[in-house]
N, C-alpha and C positions, 0 to 999 in steps of 0.2 A: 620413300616419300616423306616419310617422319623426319628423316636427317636433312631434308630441303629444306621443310619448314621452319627446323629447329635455323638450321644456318641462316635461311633469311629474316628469321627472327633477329640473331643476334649482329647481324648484318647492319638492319636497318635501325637498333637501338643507340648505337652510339654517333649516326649519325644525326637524330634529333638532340640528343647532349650536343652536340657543334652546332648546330642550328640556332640552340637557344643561349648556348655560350655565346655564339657569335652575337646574335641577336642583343645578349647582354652589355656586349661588348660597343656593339653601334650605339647604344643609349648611354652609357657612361661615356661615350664619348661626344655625343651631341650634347649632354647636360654639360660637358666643360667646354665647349665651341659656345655654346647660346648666350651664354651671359659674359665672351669675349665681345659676341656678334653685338651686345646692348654698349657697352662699355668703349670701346674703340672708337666707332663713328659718334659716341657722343664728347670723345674727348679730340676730335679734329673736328668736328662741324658737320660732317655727310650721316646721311640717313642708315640706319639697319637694314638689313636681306633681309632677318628671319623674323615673318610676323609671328606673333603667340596667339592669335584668334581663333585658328585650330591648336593648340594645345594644350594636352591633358596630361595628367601626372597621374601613377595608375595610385589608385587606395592604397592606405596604410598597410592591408594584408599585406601585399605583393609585394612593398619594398619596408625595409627598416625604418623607425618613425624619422633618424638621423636625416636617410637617404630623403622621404617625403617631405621632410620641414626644410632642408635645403632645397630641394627643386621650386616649393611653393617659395619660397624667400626670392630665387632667381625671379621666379615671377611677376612677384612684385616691386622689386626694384625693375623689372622691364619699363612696368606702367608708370612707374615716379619716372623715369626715365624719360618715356613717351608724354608725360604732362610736360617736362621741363621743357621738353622741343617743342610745343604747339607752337604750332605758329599764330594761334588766336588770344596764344597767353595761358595763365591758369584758370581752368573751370574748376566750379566750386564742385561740380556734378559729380565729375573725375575723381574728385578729393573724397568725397562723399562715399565714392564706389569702392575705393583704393581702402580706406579706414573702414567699410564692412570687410574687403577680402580678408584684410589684415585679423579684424579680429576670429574672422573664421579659421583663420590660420592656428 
């Protein structure tokens, strides 16, 4: 009974290492897809997929400050981004919002 346990102990450890590799792996790879997805359609004229209204960058614990200060950077050029397309022109409001992010950054 002991040698079950043991075995599906070490059975089931390495397949959370691949889970969270993997998992690593889909995030590094969405943070260099995302700020293609800002960049592209705003240099031919069409609109972005990927909105950023749900997106979060996890706290400085979790990732290197490098990793944290380039994601939030991606972010904020999304929003200069999305001011440049308005279609109502530039809002001062937006501006307003954009230079507190920034300095929280």
């Amino acid at each position: 009974m002991a040698i079950v346990q043991a075995s599906s102990h070490t059975a089931t450890a390495p397949k959370r290492s691949r889970d969270a590799s993997k998992l690593g792996k889909q995030d590094n790879v969405f943070w260099q897809l995302f700020p293609a997805d800002r960049w592209v359609p705003m240099m031919i004229g069409l609109p972005y997929m990927l909105p950023d209204c749900d997106l979060e960058v996890a706290p400085i614990g979790e990732a290197s400050v490098d990793t944290w200060v380039h994601r939030q950077l991606i972010i904020v050029t999304g929003r200069v981004i999305d001011c440049v397309q308005d279609t109502r022109g530039p809002v001062f409001s937006k501006a307003i919002e954009l230079n507190e992010h920034i300095n929280d950054v």
